[in-house]
N, C-alpha and C positions, 0 to 999 in steps of 0.2 A: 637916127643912130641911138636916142637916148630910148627909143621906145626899143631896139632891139634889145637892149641893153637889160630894161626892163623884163623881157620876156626870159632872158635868159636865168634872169634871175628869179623868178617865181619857178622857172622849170628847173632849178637846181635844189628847190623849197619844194617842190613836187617829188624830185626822186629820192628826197633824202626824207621826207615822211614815209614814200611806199618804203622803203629801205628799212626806216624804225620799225614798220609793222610786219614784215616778213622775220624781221629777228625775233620781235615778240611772237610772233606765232609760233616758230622752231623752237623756240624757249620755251612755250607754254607746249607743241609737243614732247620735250626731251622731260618736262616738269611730267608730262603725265604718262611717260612710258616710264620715268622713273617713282610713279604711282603706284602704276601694274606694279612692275616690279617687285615692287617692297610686297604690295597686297598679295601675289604670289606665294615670294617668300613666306611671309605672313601664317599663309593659307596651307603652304607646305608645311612648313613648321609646328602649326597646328596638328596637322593631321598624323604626323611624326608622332607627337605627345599623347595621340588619345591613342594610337594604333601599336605602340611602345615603347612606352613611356616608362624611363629607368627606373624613378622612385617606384611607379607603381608595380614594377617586377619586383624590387624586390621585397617590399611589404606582401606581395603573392605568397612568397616561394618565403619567406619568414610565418608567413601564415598557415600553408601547410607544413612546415616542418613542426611548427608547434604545435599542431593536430595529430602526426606522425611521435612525436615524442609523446605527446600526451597518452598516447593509445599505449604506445611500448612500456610507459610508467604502470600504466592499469595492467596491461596484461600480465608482467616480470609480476607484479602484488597478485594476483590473484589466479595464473597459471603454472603451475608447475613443470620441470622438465618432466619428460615420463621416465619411469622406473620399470626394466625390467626384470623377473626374479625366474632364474633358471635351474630346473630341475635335474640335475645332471642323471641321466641314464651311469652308474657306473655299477648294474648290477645290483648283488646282498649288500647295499652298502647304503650311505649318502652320500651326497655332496649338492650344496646349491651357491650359485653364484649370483650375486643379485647386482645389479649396476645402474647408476642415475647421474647423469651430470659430469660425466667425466671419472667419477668414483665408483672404486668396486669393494667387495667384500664375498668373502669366500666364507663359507660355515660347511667343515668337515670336507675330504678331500678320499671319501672310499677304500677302500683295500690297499693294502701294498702294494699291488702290481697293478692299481689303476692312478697311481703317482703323476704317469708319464702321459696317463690319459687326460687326467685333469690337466693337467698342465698345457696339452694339446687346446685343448678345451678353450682355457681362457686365451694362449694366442690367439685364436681363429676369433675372438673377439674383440681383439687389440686391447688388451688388457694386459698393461706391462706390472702395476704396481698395485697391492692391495690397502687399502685404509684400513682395514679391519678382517686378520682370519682366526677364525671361533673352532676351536677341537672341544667339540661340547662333552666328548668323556673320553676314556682309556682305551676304548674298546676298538681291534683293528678296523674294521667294517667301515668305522666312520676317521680315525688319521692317521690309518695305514701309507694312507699318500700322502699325509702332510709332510713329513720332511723335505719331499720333492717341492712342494709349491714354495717354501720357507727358503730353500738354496738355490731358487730361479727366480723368484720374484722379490721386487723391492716390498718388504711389510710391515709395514710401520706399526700395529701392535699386532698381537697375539695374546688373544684371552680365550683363556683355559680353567677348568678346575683346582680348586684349591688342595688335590687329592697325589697322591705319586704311586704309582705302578710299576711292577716287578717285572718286566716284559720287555722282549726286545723292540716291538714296536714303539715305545713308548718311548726309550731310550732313544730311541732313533731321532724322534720328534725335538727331546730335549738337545742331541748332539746338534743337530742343525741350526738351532736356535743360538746354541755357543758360539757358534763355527759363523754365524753371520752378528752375533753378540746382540743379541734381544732377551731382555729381559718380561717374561710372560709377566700377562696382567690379568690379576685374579680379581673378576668385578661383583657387585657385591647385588645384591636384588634392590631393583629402585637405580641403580644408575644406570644414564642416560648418554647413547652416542651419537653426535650427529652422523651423517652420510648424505654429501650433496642437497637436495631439496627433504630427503626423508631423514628419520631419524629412530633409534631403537632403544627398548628398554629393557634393561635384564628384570627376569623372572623367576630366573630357577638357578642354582639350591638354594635352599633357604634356608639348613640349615646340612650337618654333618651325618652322613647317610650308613657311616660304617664301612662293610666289603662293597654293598648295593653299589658298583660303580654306574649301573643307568642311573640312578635316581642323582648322582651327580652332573647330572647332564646340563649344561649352560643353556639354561632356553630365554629366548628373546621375543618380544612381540616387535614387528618393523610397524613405521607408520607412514605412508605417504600421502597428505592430502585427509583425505577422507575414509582411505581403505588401509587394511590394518593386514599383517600376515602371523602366522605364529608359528613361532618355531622351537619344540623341546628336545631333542635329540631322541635318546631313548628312553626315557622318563618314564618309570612307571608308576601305578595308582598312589604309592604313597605321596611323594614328590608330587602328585597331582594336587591331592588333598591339599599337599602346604600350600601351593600355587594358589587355591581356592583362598585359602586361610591369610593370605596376605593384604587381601584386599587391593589388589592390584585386579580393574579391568582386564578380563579375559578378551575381551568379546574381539570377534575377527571373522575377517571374510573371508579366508583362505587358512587353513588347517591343514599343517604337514602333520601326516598319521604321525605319534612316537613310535617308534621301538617300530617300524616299519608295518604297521596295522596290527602287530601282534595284542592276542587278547589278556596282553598282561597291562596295556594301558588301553588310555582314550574310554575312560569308566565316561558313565552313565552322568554322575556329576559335574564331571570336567569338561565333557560336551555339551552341557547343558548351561556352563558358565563361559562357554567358547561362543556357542552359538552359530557356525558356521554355513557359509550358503556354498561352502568348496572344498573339498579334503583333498591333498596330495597326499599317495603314496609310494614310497621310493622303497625296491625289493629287486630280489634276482628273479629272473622267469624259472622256474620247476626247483625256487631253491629248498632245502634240506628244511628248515624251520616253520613248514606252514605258512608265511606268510604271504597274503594277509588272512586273516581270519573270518571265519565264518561269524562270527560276533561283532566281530568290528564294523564289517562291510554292513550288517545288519541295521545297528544301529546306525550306521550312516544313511541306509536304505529309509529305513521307519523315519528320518530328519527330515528326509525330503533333498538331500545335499548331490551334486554333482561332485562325482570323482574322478580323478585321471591317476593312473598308473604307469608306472616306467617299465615293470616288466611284460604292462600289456602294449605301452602308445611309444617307448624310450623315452628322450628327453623330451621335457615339456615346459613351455616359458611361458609367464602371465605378464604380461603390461598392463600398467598404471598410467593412469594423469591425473591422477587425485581424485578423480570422481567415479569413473568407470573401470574395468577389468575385463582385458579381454586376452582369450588363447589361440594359442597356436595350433588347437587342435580341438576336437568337441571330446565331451568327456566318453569315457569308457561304460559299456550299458551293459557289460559282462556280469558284472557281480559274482563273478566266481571265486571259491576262497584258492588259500594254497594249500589246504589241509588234503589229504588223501580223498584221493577222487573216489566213490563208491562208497565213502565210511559214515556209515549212520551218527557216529560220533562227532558232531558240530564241534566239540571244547577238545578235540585231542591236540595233543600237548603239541606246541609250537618250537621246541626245541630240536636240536638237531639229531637225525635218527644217530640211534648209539649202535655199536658192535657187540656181537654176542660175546657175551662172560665167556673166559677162556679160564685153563689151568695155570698161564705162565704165574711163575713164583718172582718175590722181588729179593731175591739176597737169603732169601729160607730156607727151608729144609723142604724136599718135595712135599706138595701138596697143604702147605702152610700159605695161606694170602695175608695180603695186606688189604683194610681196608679204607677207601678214603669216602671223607664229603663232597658229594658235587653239590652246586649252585648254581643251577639250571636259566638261573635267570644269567651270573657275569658269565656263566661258563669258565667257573672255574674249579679246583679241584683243593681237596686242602686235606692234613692230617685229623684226625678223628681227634684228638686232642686240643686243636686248632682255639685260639680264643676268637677268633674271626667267623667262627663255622657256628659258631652259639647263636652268633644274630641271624643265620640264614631262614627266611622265613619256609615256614613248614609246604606250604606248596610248592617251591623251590628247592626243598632240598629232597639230596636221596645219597641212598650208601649205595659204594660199588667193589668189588674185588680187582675189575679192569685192571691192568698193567697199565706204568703210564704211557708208554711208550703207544698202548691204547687209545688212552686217554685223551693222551695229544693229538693224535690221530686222527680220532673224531672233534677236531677244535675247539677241546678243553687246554685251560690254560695253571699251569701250579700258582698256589698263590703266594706272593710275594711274603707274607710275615710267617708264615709258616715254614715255606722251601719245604714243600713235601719229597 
């Protein structure tokens, strides 16, 4: 009895050691599935990190953005918007619209009945408000329309001549200005305006030119970048010479003909202190005054210059980036003048043909005339007494008997201090 006793007892010390060592083993299992596990984890989480891994996203995307800004700092310093400059086709006349950045600026606005053209003009280019519009003289040709652009568009200056004129067109100009309450700005040679990326420098008058209303012509050199334009309205030789005289850089890439190619400007001198690799010229096709000239064209020829014409190509635009210049069109390879077709005579007169002298009497007794001065250059007409009519230079001037009714007719205009 005592030996079963015994056995039972070692066999209850036998299953309670296998007992201890199945625990440790499940243990030492559940230890190393909770090994894996972790090393899993571990291993995932790892692989999370190097495959997308927050911080280094966004050190990335910091990295190029500061590559990206970098660039856009360089470029804004060292690229300009582009600047277009448009030639407005509006016929015997001017008009150019030139725009950069959001800004525009109008220089002269054509004929009277090209008001409504112009003004078409700049809608169809979303051009609500002008920074700057230039009436570079008296004359209708060139702000026959400006009253229009002035009573439809927001325009924050207007710089004009320091000169006043007897004419209804001109009147016109001034009523508009009232009627929107602007006070014109008369700027002096040597100041400076900006426009968007470009900016421009008055040139012309330089000083008080008398009746000569072209020679009062407000001319500007524009500058964008690298390439320069130049613009005198109808300026002619003298008014060149001052330009010369002022020691203001001519030089430009682009050359709008004065006085519309006529051979009363764009001498010999002033293109040679322009220097031009491009002439614009703005003219009616078959108009009345020659233009352009057989002279003019010539010397632009002998320069080696590309030209473009409105009454041969219509309107014509040049774009800018500061460096280069490029058209909307190739240039005109005509070189034909507007003088009479057939006429051996290269220099005939560029003025507008006249009407034959007639009989009619002004206020007289039959066959008693009146005679007056014209001024072939303002086209204007003046009493033979005239203190105004003293300064008209000798190539310019002539007597006539014409009636004014004549006169006018042929678009001569009486002149303001006289009232003939």
């Amino acid at each position: 009895m005592k030996r079963f006793g015994r056995w039972l007892v070692v066999l209850c010390l036998l299953l309670a050691l296998a007992g201890c060592s199945q625990a440790e083993k499940e243990q030492n299992q559940f230890s190393d599935s909770n090994t894996e596990q972790t090393a899993e984890m571990t291993d995932d989480s790892d692989v999370q990190e190097i495959t997308q891994p927050a911080g280094d996203d966004t050190l990335q995307l910091s990295t190029e953005s500061a590559d990206d800004s970098g660039m856009e700092e360089d470029d804004s310093s060292t690229v300009l918007p582009k600047m277009q400059v448009h030639y407005i086709d509006v016929g015997q006349g001017d008009a150019t619209l030139i725009e950069t950045d959001g800004h525009a600026m109008l220089i002269d606005a054509g004929n009277n009945s090209k008001g409504t053209f112009v003004q078409s003009y700049l809608l169809s280019k979303g051009i609500k408000s002008l920074d700057y519009v230039i009436g570079t003289h008296p004359d209708a040709d060139h702000v026959g329309g400006l009253d229009v652009i002035i009573y439809k568009f927001d325009c924050q200056n207007v710089l004009l001549p320091d000169i006043t004129a007897d004419t209804r067109t001109w009147e016109d100009v001034e009523l508009s200005m009232k009627e929107k309450e602007l006070q014109p700005v008369y700027p002096a040679v040597g100041d400076t305006f900006s426009l968007g990326g470009a900016s421009f420098t008055v040139i012309s008058p330089n000083r008080a030119y008398g009746d000569e209303t072209n020679d009062w012509s407000v001319g500007i050199l524009l500058t964008h970048g690298k390439n320069r334009f130049l613009f005198t309205g109808d300026a002619g030789e003298k008014a060149e010479q001052d330009m010369i005289k002022s020691g203001i850089s001519l030089q430009a890439d682009v050359y709008k003909a004065s006085h519309h190619g006529s051979k009363t400007a764009s001498s010999e001198a002033f293109l040679d202190a322009v220097s031009p690799k491009y002439g614009v010229i703005s003219c009616g096709e078959d108009n009345d005054y020659g233009h352009p000239s057989a002279r003019t064209l010539n010397s632009f020829r002998q320069r080696g210059m590309k030209v473009f014409r409105t009454d041969k190509q219509g309107t014509i635009v040049a774009e800018s980036d500061g460096t280069d210049i490029r058209w909307n069109m190739s240039p005109d390879e005509s070189w034909e003048s507007g003088e009479a077709k057939g006429s051996s005579d290269s220099t005939q007169s560029d003025k507008k043909t006249k009407p034959a002298a007639d009989s009619t009497t002004e206020g007289k007794t039959s066959g008693e005339k009146i005679t007056y001065i014209l001024n072939n250059n303002t086209m204007k007409y003046h009493r033979t007494d005239c203190a105004r009519a003293k300064d008209i230079l000798e190539k310019n001037r002539e007597n006539t008997t014409l009636s004014k009714k004549k006169l006018e007719a042929a678009g001569y205009e009486p002149c303001g201090f006289c009232k003939p």
